[in-house]
N, C-alpha and C positions, 0 to 999 in steps of 0.2 A: 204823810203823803203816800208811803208802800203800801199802807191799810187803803185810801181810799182808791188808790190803784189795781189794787186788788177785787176790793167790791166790782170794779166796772168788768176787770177782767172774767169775772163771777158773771154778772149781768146779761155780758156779752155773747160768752158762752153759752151759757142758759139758751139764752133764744134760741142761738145756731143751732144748739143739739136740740132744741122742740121742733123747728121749722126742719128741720132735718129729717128726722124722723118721719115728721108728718106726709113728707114727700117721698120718703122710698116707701111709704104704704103704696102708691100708685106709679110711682116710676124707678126702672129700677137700681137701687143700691151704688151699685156704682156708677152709674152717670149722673146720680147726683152728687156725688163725691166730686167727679170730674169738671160737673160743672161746678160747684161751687168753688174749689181749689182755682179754679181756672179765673173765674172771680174774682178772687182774693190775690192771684198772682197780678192782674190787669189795676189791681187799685193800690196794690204794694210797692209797685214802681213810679207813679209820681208822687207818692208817698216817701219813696227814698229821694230825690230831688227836693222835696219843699224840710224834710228833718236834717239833708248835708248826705253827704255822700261819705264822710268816714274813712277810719281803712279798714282794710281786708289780711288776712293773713291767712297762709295756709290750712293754716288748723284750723281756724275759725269758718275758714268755705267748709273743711271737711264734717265738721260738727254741725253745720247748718243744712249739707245735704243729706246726713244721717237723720237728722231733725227732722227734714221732709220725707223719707221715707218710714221715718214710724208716725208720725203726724198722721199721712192719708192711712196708712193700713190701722191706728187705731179709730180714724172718725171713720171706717168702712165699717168697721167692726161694732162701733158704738151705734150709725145708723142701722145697720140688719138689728140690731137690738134692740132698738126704741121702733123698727118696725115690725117685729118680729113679738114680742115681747112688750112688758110692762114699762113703761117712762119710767115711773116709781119705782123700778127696781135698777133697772138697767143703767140709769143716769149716777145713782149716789155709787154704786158699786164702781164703779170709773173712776167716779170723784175721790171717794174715799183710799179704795187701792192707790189711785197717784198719789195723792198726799201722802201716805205712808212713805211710797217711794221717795218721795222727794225729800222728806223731812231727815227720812235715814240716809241720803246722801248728804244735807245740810250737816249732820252728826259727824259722817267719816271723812267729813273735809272742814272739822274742828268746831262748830258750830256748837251751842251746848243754850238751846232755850230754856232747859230749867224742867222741876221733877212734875208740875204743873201739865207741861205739853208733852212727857212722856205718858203720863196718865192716858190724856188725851188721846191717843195713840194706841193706846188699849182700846179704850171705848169706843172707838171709830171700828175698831177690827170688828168686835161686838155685833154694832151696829149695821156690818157687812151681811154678819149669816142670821140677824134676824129679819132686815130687809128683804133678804132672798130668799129665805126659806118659807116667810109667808105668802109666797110668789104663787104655789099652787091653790091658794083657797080662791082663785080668782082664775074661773074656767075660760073668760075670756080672751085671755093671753094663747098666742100659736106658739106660743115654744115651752120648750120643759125649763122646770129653774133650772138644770145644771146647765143647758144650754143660753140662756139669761146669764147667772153669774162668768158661764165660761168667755161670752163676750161682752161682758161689762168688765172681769182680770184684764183683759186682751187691749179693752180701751185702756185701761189703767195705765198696762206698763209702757204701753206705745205713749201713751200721752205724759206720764215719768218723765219719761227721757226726752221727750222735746221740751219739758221745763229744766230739764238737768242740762242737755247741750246748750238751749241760749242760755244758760246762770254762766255757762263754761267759756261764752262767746269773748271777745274784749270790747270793754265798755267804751274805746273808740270806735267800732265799726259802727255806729247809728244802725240802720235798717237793714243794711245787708244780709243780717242773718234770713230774715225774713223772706226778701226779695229769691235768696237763693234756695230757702229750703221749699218756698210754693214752686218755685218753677221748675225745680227738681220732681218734685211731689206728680207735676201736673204731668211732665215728658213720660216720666215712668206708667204713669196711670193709666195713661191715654195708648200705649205701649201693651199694657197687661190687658187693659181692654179687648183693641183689636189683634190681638195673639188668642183669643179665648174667645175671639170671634162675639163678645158682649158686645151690647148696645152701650154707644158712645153719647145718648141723646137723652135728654130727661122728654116727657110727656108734657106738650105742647101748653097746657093746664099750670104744672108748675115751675112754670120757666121763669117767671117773677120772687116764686119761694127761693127758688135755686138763689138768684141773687142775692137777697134778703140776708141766703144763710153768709155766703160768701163775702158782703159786707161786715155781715156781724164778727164772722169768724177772724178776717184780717184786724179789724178793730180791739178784738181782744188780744192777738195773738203782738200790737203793734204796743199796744199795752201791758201787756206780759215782759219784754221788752224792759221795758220803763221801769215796770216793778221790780225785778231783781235784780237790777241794775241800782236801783235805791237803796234796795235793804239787804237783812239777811234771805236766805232762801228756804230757811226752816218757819220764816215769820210770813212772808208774801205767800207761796204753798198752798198752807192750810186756809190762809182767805179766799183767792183763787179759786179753790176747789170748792168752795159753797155752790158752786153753779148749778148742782142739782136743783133748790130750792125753787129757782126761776122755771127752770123746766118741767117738777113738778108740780108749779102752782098753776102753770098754763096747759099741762095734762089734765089736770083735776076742773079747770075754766072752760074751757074750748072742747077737751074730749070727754068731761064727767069721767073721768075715769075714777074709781073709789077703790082708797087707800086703807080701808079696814084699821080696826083701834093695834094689832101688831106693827103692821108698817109705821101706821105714824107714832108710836112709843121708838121705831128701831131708827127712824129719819130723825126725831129729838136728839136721842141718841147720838146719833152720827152728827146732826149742826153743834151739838153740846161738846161733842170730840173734838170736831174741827175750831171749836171757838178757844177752848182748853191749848191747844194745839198751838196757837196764836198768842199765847200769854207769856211772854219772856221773862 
């Protein structure tokens, strides 16, 4: 069940960070953040009503609002990336760097998957700097690879720690973690916005995307949830983090975007890491 929980989580994702993307090419960056956060906190609360209402504990609000605040500042970071930058590169280096993270806290909170997904975990790193370093044979990209990989790390470790805090959450609160780290996420944002005097409005055009991402996003994140709440977190992780695949195969469908014979030996690479990765 944590495996095919995982796939959706994967699925899920994928989309949000395509259609994400897609949308701060034309509007910008952080108001789609905000609206879509904003989204996801509107569909997170009768969501917490129809899954029970649970309890709450101190630690658990506080790890959920931390959750929120590296949540939005890594999908801020991951969308300037995928609009800024290569989908192809920008997506697996996220993916990849978290799953590292996550697995090596699965490890120092006693977890021991086996010398299999330690491998894996080599290859995956691998698979990071050949991803990205094939980043300049493709002039089309507006940003340098260091700036590519430096906000694809940036997704990683923010997006780490929001699968480390809900693994940390307790598996009676149902929804809550959820419910408190969007609405944390959304105050703050909306906050950083109008202090920096940014536009708080996506572009009339993708006000539908915005949704779209923001449904996708609560859905995996209500599923994330569920998954490590199931299993281990060294095992649900590295599934989880396949998400780039969906995101680049709707790069490569919708924007042609071309993936050259490096990328796609370093993206095998990285699904063959993350599969490794998975094997207990």
């Amino acid at each position: 069940m944590a495996i095919l929980l995982g796939l959706l989580v994967a699925a899920s994702y994928g989309a949000a960070d395509f259609l994400g993307g897609l949308a701060s090419k034309t509007s910008p960056t952080g108001a789609t953040v905000l609206g879509a956060q904003l989204t996801g906190f509107v569909l997170a609360v009768p969501l917490l009503a129809l899954a029970g209402r649970g309890t709450l504990t101190v630690h658990d609000a506080v790890l959920s609002a931390l959750a929120g605040i590296a949540g939005i500042v890594a999908v801020a970071c991951l969308y300037r990336g995928l609009a800024v930058g290569r989908m192809s590169v920008v997506a697996p280096v996220s993916a990849v760097g978290a799953a590292c993270l996550e697995v090596a806290w699965g490890l120092v909170r006693g977890e021991r998957p086996g010398a299999v997904a330690l491998v894996g975990i080599a290859l995956a790193v691998v698979a990071i700097a050949i991803v990205a370093g094939t980043a300049a044979e493709h002039p089309a990209s507006t940003a340098k690879p260091s700036t590519e990989l430096g906000l694809g790390l940036a997704a990683a470790l923010g997006f780490g720690f929001v699968f480390i805090a809900f693994s940390e959450t307790g598996h009676g609160t149902g929804l809550w973690p959820l419910v408190i780290a969007r609405g944390f996420a959304v105050a703050l944002w909306f906050l950083a916005l109008r202090a920096s005097s940014q536009p708080v409005a996506v572009h009339p055009s993708d006000r539908r995307v915005v949704i779209a991402i923001g449904v996708f996003d609560v859905a995996a994140n209500a599923l994330l949830l569920a998954a490590v709440r199931a299993d281990l977190v060294s095992l649900v992780a590295p599934v989880a983090s396949l998400y780039p695949a969906s995101t680049v195969i709707l790069a490569r469908v919708v924007l042609h975007e071309r993936l050259g014979r490096a990328r796609v030996v370093g993206l095998l690479i990285a699904v063959g890491g993350l599969a490794m990765i998975a094997v207990r």
